[in-house]
N, C-alpha and C positions, 0 to 999 in steps of 0.2 A: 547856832545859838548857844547863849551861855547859862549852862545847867547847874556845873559845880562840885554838886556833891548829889549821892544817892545812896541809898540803904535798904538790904533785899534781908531774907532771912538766910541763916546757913542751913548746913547741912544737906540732905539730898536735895536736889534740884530738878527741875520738870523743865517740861518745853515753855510754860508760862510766865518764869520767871527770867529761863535762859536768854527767851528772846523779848524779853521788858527790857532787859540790861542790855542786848544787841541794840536795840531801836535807841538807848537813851545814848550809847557809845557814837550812833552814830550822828546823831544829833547833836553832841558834844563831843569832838574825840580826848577831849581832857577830863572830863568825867571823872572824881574819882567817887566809887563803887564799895562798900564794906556789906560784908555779910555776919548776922549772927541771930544768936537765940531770942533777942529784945529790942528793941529800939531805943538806943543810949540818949539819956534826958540831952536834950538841946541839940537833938540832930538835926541839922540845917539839910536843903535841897530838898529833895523827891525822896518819898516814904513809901515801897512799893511791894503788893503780898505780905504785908506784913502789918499791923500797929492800926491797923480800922481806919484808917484815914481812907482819902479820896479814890486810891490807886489797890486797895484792898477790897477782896469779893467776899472774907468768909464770914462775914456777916448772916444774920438772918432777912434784913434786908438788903440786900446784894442787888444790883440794879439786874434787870436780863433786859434784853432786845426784845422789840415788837415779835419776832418771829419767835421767840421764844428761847432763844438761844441765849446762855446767863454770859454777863461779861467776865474774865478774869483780867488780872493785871494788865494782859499784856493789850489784851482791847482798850481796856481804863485809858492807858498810855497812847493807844491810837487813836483813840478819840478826841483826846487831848492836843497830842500835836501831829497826826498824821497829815492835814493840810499846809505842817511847812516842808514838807518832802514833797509831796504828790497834790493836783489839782484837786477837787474838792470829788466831782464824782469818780476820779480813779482812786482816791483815797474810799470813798464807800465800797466801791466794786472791791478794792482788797481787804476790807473788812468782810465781805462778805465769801469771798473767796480763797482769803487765808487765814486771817487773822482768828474767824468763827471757831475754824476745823481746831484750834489751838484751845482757844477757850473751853470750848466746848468739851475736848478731852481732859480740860484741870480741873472743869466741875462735875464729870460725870465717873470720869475714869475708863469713859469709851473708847473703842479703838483708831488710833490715828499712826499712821508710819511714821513722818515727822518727830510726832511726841513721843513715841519707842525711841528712836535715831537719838535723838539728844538725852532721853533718858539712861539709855544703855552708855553713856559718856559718864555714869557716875563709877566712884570704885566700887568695888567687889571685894567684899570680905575677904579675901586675902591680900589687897592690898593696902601699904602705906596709909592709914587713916592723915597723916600728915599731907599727903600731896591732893587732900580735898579741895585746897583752893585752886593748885595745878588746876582740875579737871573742869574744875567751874570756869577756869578763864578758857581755855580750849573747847568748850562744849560754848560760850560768848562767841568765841571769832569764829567758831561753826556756821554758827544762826547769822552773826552779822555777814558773812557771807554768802551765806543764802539771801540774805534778806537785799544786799547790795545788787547780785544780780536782778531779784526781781523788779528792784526801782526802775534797774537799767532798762530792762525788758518792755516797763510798762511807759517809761518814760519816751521809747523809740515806739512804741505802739500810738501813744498821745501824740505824737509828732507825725506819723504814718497819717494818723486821720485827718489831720489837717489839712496834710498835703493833698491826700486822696478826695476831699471835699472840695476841694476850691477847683481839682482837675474836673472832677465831676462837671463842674459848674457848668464849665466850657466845652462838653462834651457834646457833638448834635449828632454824632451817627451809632453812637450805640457801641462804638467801639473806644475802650480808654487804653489809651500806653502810658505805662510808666517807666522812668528812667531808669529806677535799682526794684530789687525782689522786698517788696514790700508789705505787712498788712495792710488789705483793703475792706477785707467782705464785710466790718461792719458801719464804714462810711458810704457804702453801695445802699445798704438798705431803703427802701422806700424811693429808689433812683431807675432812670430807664438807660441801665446800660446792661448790655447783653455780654459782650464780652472784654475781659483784660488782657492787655500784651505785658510781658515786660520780660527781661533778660533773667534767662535759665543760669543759673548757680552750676549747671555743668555744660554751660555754653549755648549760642542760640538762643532761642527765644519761645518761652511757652506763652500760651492763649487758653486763658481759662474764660470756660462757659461761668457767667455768675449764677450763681444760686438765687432759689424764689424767696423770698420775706422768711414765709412759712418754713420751708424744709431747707436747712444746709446743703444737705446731699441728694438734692432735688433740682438739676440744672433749669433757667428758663426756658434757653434754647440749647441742647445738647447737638455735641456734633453729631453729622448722618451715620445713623446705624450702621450703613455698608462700612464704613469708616474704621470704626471700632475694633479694634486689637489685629490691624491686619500690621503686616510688614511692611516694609521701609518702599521696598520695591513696590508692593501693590499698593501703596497708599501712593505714591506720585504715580504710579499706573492710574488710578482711578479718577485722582485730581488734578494729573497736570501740573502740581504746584513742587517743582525739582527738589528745593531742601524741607520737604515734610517727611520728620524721622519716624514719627510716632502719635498715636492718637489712645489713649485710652478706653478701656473696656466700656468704663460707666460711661464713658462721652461726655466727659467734663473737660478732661485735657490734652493738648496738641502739642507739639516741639517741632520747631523749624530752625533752619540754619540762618536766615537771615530776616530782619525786620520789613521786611517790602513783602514775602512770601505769608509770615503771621499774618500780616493783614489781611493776603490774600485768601488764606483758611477761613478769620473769624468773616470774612465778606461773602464768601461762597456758601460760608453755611449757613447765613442769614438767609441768601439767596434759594437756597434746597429748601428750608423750613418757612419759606415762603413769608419770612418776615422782615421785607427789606426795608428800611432805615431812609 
């Protein structure tokens, strides 16, 4: 989209302003960006932390969120246009899961690692008072880089669930394969599948027990106890089943060398816990 122009304040800079000016660059990579002490009469674009306008918190009435959490800039800005990046409820989910922690430390001055990271990006009294805008551009392509992975992140996440949804669909024995190592557990929710197959990142094929609604780390059906942290050799001693490498302690996870054998794990342990499909 076409933004044009923006204007932040200078001088020291915070994570709230740093990553207002990441989200608008990315939004625009033509953007251009000026910082200073006032906002010069007839500035055109976006007025941001700065000048009381729309995109400014330090107001007396300052908007905050239902939960209590006051906006800063760089929320102002999400709010605004976070639904031309991100679908509407992953846009909320990152407001409340990144966007908050940011705000949140430019109106209270609470502790955040992030807003340290980009703050510790300003100079230090021994150096060059000139290369202050250096470090504001470089403490920019910081954040926009953060912030580009996490689109990526969540953008292959929103694309996992779809897929994961509609395999659901067709699923009648309690058992789902998928084709790559993908997020599923929150398309599973509310679903009667017991266990996942899909291809292990170091070969083979893991089978995860899914988790209950209620507790992540709470399998429905975990594999048999006897199972549980034995060796390579006692686990196909006990099951019969030739490429089963490995079974985890908690009895959530399985590794086999081949996709006919996973099956045979998550089927035999339906079988043992007596809940067959």
């Amino acid at each position: 989209m076409k933004i044009g122009e923006g204007f932040t304040h200078g001088g020291i800079f915070h994570a709230d302003d740093v990553f207002a000016t990441a989200l608008l660059r990315i939004l625009d990579p033509e953007i251009k960006i000026a910082r200073g002490p006032v906002v010069p009469d007839g500035q055109k674009g976006i007025v941001y932390d700065i000048g009381g306008g729309s995109f400014d918190h330090h107001q007396k009435d300052r908007r905050i969120r239902e939960n209590g959490v006051p906006y800063a800039a760089f929320g102002l800005l999400w709010e605004r246009f976070g639904e031309e990046i991100l679908c509407r409820e992953d846009a909320e989910r990152f407001d409340r899961e990144f966007v908050q922690q940011i705000d949140q430390a430019d109106n209270t001055g609470g502790p955040n690692l992030l807003s340290l990271t980009i703050a510790d990006r300003n100079l230090t009294w021994q150096e060059d008072p000139m290369m202050a805008e250096h470090a504001f551009e470089e403490a920019v392509g910081y954040a926009k880089e953060i912030l580009g992975c996490r689109f990526r992140q969540i953008r292959a996440a929103r694309s996992a669930y779809e897929i994961v949804c509609e395999k659901a669909e067709n699923c009648e024995d309690g058992i789902l394969y998928l084709e790559y190592a993908m997020p599923w557990k929150g398309a599973l929710k509310g679903r009667d599948i017991l266990y996942v197959i899909y291809p292990s990142m170091r070969g083979g094929y893991n089978i995860q027990a899914v988790p209950t609604d209620e507790d992540e780390m709470k399998p429905k059906i975990p594999f048999p106890e006897k199972w549980r942290g034995m060796s390579q050799k006692e686990l196909q001693r006990l099951t019969g089943i030739g490429s089963l490498i490995f079974c985890h302690m908690a009895g959530f996870l399985g590794v086999t060398g081949t996709l006919e054998d996973a099956y045979q794990v998550a089927r035999t342990s339906l079988e043992m816990s007596g809940n067959r499909k």
